[in-house]
Structures are given as structure tokens and as C-alpha cells.
C-alpha positions as CSV (number, residue, x, y, z in Angstrom):
1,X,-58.5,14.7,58.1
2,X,-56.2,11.8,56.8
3,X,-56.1,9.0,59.2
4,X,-52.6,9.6,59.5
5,X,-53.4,13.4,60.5
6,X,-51.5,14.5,63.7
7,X,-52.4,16.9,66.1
8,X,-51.9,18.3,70.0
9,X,-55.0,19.5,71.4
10,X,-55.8,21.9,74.5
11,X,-57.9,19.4,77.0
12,X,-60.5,21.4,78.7
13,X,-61.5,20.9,82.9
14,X,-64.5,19.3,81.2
15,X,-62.9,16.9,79.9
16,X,-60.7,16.1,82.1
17,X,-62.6,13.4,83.4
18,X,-62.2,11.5,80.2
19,X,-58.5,11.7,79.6
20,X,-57.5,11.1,83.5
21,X,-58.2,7.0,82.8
22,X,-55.9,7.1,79.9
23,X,-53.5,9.0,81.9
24,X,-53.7,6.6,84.8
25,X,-53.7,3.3,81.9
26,X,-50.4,5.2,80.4
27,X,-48.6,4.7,83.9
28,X,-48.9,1.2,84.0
29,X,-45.7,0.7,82.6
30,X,-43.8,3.4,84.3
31,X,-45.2,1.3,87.8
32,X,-43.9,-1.6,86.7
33,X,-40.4,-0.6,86.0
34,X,-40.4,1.2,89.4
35,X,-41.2,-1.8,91.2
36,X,-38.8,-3.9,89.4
37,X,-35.8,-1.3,89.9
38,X,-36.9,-0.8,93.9
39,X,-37.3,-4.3,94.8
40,X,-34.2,-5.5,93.4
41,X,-32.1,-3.3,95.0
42,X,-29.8,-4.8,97.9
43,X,-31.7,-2.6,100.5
44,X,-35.2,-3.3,99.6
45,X,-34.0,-7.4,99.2
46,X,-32.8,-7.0,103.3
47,X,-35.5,-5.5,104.1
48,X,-38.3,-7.7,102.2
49,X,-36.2,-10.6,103.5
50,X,-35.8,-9.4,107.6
51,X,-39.4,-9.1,107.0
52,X,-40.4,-12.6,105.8
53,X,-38.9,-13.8,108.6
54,X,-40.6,-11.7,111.0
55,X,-43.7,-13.3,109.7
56,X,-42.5,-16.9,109.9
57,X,-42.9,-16.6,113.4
58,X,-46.3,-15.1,113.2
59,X,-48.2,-17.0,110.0
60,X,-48.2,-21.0,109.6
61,X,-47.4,-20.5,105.9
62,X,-44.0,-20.6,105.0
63,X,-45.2,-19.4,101.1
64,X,-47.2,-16.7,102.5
65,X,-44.7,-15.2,104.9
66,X,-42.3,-15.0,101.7
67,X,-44.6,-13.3,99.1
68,X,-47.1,-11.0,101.6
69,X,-43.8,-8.5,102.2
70,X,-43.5,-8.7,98.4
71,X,-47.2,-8.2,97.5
72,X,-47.2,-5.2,100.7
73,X,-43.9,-3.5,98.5
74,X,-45.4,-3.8,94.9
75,X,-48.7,-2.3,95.8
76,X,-47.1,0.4,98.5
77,X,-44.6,1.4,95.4
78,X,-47.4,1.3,92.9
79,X,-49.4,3.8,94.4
80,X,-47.2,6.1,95.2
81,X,-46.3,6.3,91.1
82,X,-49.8,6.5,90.8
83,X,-50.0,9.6,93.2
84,X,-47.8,11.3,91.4
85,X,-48.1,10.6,87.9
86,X,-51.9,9.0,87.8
87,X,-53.7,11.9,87.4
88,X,-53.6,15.3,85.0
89,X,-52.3,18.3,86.6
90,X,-53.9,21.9,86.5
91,X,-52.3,24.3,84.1
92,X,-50.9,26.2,86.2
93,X,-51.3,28.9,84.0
94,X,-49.3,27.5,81.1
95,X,-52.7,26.4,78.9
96,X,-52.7,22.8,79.4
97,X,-52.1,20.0,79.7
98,X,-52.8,18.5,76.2
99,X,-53.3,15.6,74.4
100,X,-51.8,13.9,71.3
101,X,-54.6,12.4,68.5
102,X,-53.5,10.5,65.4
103,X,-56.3,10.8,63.0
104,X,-60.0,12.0,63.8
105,X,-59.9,9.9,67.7
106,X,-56.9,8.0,68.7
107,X,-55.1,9.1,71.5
108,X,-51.5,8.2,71.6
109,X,-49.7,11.1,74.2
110,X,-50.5,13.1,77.0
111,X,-48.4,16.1,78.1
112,X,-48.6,18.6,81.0
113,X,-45.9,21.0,82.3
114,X,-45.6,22.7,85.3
115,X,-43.6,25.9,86.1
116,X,-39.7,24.7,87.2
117,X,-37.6,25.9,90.2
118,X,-36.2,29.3,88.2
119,X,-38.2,31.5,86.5
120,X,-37.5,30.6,82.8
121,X,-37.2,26.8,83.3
122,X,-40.3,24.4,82.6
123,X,-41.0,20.8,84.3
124,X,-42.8,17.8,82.9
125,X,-45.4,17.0,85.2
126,X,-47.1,14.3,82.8
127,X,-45.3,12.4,79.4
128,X,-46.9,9.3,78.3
129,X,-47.8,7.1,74.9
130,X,-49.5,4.5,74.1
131,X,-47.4,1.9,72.9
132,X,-43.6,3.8,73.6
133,X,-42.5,1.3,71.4
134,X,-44.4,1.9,68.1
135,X,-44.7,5.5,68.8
136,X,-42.2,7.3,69.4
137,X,-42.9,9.7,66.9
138,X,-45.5,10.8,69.1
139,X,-42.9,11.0,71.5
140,X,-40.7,13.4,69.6
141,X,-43.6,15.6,68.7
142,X,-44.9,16.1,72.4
143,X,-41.0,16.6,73.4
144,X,-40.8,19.3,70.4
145,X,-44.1,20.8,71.4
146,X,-43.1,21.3,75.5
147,X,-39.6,22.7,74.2
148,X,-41.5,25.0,72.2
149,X,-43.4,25.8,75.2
150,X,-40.1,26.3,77.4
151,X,-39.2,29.2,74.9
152,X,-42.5,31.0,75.3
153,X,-42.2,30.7,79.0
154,X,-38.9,31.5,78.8
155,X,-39.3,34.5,76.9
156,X,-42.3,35.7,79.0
157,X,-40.0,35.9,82.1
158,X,-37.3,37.6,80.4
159,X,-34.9,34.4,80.5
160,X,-31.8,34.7,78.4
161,X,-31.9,31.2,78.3
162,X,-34.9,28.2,78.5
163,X,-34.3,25.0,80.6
164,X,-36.5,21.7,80.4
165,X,-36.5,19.5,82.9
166,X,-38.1,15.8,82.1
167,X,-38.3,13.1,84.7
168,X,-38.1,9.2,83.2
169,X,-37.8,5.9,85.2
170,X,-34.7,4.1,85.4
171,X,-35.4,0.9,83.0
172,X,-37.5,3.4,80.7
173,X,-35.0,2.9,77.5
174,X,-37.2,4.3,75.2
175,X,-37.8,7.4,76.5
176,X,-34.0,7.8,77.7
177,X,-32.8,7.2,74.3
178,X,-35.4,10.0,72.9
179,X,-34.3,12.2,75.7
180,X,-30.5,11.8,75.8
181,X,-30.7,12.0,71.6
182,X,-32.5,15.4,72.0
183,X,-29.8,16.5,73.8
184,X,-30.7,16.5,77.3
185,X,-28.5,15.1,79.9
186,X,-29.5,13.4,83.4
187,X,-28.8,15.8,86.6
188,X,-30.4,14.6,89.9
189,X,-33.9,12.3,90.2
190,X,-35.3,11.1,93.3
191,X,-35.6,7.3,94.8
192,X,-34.8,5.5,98.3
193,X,-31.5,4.8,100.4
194,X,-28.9,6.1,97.6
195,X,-30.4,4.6,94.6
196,X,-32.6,6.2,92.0
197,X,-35.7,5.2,90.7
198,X,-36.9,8.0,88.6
199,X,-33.9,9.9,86.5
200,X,-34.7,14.2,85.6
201,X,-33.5,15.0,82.0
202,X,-32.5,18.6,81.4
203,X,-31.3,20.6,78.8
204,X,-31.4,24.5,78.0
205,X,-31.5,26.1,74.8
């Protein structure tokens, strides 16, 4: 193969165990930006800030009552995106999940669907690249490849129509502009006291 060969390849249980780090290294930034977009929102600032001074009455230190409500958030908020999105997901009977290599060993994308709430629809349990950034080629091609997959499901069940639904984090501009220039449109997501931290992309075709 070229080294600028492209391909999406079947990951086997087996190997599972090699792609899951990856998987968990390619949430990083999807963590981040869930953080940032919880903790800045007027309810999560009361809280952390009812909380801080809670703890001035308990600890001596001023600078540790401020950050330990912060630190307690971050990490809470970070494994809960980890819990959902830090691992690969069986197949569910749909053949994956699968990986994206450029060239003969460079992984740059992982992709896993799941089976959606009506019988012709498909859910993305797992999208992520290496480097959004610089690769959203890859991008394209795993969206294109789980759209394909959509149709075959689709078709399977007897669906007039296929549906897609793709979840992205509020902040994530790269993947929303892929998303929204493919054609899909946000309807619902999930997140804490009225505000939404994680958007759900859909579109049918």
C-alpha cells in the first residue's frame, strides 16, 4: 500500500484490547469540552460557589476550599464522559465497530454504531480522530461509511427511509461543521438543569 492508502477495517474481540486505549486517548478532548461547557454554566457556578463556602468553614485554606469543589466537578464530569464514550461497544449485531488506518499502521478514526430507537434508524455509539483538526477527511469518510451502514440496516428492516443519529459536544466545531454540512440537523441531546452538553445530529435519507 501507498502511505497515503486509506482504509476502514472490522476490529475483532481480540483486538479489542488494543484499540480500547486509543479509544479512551480519542475522548480526551471531548472531556475537556464537557467540563468547560458544564462548569461555566450559571447553575454549576452557584453550586461550585455555595460549595466553597461550605468548606471555608470546614478547611483552614481559603485556596483549597475554592479549587477542591472545582477539582471534585472536573474529575466527577470526566468520568462520566469516560463511561460512556471511553470504551468500544459490542456490535450489536451490526459487524463492528471498526477502525480507520492511513497507510500500512496509523490509526486516525474509530467508529461504532448501535441499533437506534426505530427499527430502520442507526446511532453512533463511538466517532473519534486523531487530530479533528488535520483530519477531517477521516472524518468524512467514517460519516460516509456509517451512512452507508444506515441504508443496509435500513433496508434489512424494511425501512422506507434510513435515519442517523450522531451525538457531538457542545464546543466540538469541528465535528458540528462536518455534521451540519452533511446535512444533518441537531434534534434533542442530553446535559444537566436545562442546558445541554452533548448535541444529537440526525438526518434521514
Amino acid at each position: 500500500h501507498s502511505p497515503s492508502h486509506f482504509c476502514i477495517r472490522f476490529i475483532f474481540d481480540e483486538q479489542k484490547c488494543v484499540f480500547s486505549p486509543w479509544t479512551l486517548d480519542g475522548v480526551k478532548d471531548t472531556e475537556n469540552r464537557v467540563a468547560l461547557h458544564a462548569l461555566t454554566r450559571p447553575p454549576a457556578l452557584l453550586l461550585l460557589a455555595a460549595a466553597s463556602s461550605g468548606l471555608r468553614f470546614v478547611l483552614a485554606s481559603f485556596a483549597l476550599a475554592l479549587l477542591l469543589p472545582v477539582a471534585l466537578a472536573v474529575a466527577a464530569l470526566k468520568l462520566m464522559v469516560r463511561m460512556r464514550w471511553g470504551s468500544l461497544p459490542s456490535d450489536s449485531g451490526l459487524g463492528g465497530p471498526w477502525v480507520a488506518v492511513w497507510g500500512t499502521d496509523d490509526v486516525c478514526g474509530v467508529l461504532a454504531l448501535r441499533p437506534g430507537p426505530s427499527g430502520s434508524s442507526l446511532s453512533v455509539a463511538r466517532l473519534a480522530v486523531a487530530r479533528w483538526h488535520r483530519r477531517r477527511g477521516v472524518g468524512t469518510k467514517l460519516l460516509a461509511f456509517a451512512e452507508a451502514q444506515a441504508r443496509a440496516w435500513a433496508r434489512q428492516a424494511g425501512g422506507p427511509r434510513a435515519k442517523l443519529v450522531v451525538p457531538a459536544p457542545v464546543g466540538a466545531r469541528g465535528a458540528t461543521a462536518l455534521l451540519e454540512g452533511r446535512g444533518y440537523h441537531p434534534e434533542g441531546g442530553w446535559g444537566w438543569m436545562g442546558h445541554t452538553f452533548v448535541r444529537e445530529f440526525t438526518k434521514e435519507f
